[in-house]
Structures are given as C-alpha cells and as structure tokens.
Steps between C-alpha positions, in 0.01 A plus 500: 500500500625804402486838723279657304258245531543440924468871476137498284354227703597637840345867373166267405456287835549866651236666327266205562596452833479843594162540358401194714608648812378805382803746511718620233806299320753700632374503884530109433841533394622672811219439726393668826212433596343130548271511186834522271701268683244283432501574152874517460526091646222452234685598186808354648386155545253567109823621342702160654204250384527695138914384448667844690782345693550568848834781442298690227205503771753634723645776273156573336330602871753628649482264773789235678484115422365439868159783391437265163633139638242636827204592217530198341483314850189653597351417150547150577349476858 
C-alpha cells in the first residue's frame, strides 16, 4: 500500500467516523473531547480492517504505537 492510499482511506474512515460521533474530521484527528476520541479509535481500527498498516496508522493520526496497538485492543473486546 502506498502512502497515498493509507493517507485517502484514513481521511475517509475520519469523515465517516466523525460524522458518526457527530463532530468534525479534524476534532477526530486530535481529539478532546470524548465524542472524538471515540471517533478517532473508530477510523483507526476502519482504516486497519481496510489494509492501513499499523506504522502508517501511527504517522497518519499523529498518535504513538501504544494509542493505535490500544484502539485496536478495545475494538476487539
């Protein structure tokens, strides 16, 4: 997978998500409040099921391996 393609799936789980947890796509990406955490762990485990691979997750949101391996955790449970 190339980066421009992580890059265009992660920007579509975050629109989606975001709309889901009603709040914007760029609250999800550096969330605040509960409601975009929420969505943030959403497009992060979508964007994982769709190919991304854990270190472009990691670049993509901005986040540490411990915030997506933690994401992808909860997804499971």
């Amino acid at each position: 997978m190339t980066t421009e393609q992580a890059a265009m799936i992660i920007r579509e789980c975050l629109r989606d998500a975001a709309r889901h947890c009603d709040c914007k796509p760029s609250e999800a990406l550096d969330p605040r409040g509960k409601a975009a955490i929420t969505a943030r762990n959403a497009a992060i485990v979508s964007a994982y099921r769709q190919g991304v691979p854990k270190h472009a997750l990691s670049i993509g949101f901005r986040r540490s391996w411990e915030t997506i391996n933690k994401a992808l955790l909860q997804a499971e449970a």
